[in-house]
C-alpha positions as CSV (number, residue, x, y, z in Angstrom):
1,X,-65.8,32.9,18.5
2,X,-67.9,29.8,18.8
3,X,-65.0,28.4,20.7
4,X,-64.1,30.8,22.5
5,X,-68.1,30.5,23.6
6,X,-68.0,27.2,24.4
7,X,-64.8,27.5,26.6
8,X,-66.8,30.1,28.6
9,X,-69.8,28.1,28.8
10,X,-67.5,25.3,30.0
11,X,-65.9,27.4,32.6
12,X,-68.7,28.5,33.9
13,X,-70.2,25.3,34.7
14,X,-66.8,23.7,35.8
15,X,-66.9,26.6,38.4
16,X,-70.8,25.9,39.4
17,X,-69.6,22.0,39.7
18,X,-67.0,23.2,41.9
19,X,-69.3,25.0,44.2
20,X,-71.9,22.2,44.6
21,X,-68.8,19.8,45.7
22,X,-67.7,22.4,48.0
23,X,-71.6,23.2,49.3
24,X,-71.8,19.3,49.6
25,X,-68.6,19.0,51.9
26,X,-69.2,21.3,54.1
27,X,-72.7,19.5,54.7
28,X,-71.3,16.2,54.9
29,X,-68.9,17.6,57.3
30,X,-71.4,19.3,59.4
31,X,-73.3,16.4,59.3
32,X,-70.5,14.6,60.7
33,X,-70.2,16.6,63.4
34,X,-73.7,16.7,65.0
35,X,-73.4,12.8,64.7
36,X,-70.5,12.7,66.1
37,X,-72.2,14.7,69.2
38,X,-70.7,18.1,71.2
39,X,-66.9,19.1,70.2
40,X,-66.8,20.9,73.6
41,X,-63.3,20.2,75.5
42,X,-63.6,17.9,78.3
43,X,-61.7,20.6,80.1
44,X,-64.6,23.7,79.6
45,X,-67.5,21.3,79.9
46,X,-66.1,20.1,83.2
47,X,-66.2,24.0,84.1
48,X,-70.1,23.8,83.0
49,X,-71.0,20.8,85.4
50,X,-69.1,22.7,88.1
51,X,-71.1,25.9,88.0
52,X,-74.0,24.1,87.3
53,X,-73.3,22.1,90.7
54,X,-72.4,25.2,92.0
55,X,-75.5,27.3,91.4
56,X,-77.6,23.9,92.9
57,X,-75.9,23.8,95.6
58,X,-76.6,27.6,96.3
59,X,-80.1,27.1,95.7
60,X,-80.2,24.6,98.7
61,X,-82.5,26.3,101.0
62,X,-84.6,28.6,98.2
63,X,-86.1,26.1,96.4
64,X,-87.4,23.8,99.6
65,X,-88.2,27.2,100.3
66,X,-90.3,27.9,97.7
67,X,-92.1,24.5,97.6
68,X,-93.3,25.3,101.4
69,X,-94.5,28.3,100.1
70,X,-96.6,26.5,97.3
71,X,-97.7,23.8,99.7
72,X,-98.9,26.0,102.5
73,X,-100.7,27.9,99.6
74,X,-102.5,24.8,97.9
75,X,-104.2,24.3,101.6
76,X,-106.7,26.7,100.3
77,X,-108.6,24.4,97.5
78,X,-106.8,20.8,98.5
79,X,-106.3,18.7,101.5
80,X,-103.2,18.8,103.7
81,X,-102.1,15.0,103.1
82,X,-101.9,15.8,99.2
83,X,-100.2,19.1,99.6
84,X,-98.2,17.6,101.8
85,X,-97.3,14.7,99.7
86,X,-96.4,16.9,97.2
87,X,-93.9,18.4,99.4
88,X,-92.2,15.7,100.3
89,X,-91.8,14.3,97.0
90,X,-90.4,17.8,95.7
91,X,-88.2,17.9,99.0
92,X,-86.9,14.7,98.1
93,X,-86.2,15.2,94.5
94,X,-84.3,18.4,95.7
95,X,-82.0,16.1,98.5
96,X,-81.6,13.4,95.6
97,X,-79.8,15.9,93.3
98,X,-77.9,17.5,96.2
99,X,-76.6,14.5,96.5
100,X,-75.4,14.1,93.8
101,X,-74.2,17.6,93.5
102,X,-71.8,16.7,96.6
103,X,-70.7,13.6,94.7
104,X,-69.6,15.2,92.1
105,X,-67.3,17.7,93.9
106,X,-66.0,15.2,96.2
107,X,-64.6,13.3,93.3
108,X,-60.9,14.5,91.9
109,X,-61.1,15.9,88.4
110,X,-59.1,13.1,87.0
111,X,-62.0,10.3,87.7
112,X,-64.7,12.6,86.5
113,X,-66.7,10.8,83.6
114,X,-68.4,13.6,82.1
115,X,-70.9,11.6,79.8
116,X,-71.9,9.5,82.7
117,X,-72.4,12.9,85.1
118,X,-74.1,14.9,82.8
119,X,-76.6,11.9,82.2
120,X,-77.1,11.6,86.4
121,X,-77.4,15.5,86.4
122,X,-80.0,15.4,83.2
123,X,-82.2,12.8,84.9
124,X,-82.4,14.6,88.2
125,X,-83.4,17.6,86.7
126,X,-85.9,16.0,85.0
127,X,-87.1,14.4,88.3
128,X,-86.9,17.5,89.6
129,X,-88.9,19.4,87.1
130,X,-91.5,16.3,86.9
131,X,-92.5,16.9,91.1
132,X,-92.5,20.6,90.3
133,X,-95.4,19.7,87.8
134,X,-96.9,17.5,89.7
135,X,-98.3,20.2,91.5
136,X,-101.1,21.4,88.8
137,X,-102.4,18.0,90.1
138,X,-102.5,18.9,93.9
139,X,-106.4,19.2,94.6
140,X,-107.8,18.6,91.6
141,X,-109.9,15.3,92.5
142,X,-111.7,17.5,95.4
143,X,-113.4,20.3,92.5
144,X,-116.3,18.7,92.6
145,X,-116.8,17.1,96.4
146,X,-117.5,20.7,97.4
């Protein structure tokens, strides 16, 4: 019996050695994946930046749109060559990543670098985003000269 104890014990913990090696592979290997960046195929994620560009390009006139809107509205508490500058900039971030938008689908599939277009894309949004904030500081030196 005492062996036949110890053979149990000893399969027991063979088995929990075999689970930590297996718990410990798949980390590694999952590890290994998210350092090895996105296992999307080339083919679907060059669907993605299409629609993406897609989408932009249908939100030509809205947007601008939109941005009048906001300027004409910020004439209440701020001056016109603020809101306006404002406007302009946003305008302009808009035409930048239109631009680049009709780059992009002007160029064949086969010379597409994705990295590289997804990194132009990334930093016009952010331009874009960053002249959409910049409107929270639209008036705000002329609180006080009232």
């Amino acid at each position: 019996m005492d062996t036949k104890a110890k053979s149990d014990d000893f399969a027991r913990l063979q088995g929990r050695r075999d689970a930590q090696k297996r718990s410990y592979d798949a980390v590694k290997e999952t590890r290994q994946r998210l350092a090895n960046g996105s296992e999307i195929k080339p083919e679907f994620e060059y669907e993605l930046l299409t629609m993406f560009v897609r989408n932009e390009m249908g939100a030509a006139v809205t947007m601008p749109a939109l941005s009048i809107i906001f300027s004409i509205a910020s004439l209440f508490w701020a001056p016109a060559h603020e809101a306006a500058t404002w406007l302009i900039i946003v305008i302009g971030a808009k035409v930048f990543l239109l631009e680049l938008c009709r780059r992009f689908l002007a160029l064949p599939r086969s010379e597409v670098d994705l990295k590289l277009w997804k990194r132009y894309f990334v930093g016009a949004e952010f331009l874009n985003g960053l002249s959409w904030a910049g409107f929270a500081l639209v008036g705000i030196g002329q609180h006080g000269a009232a």
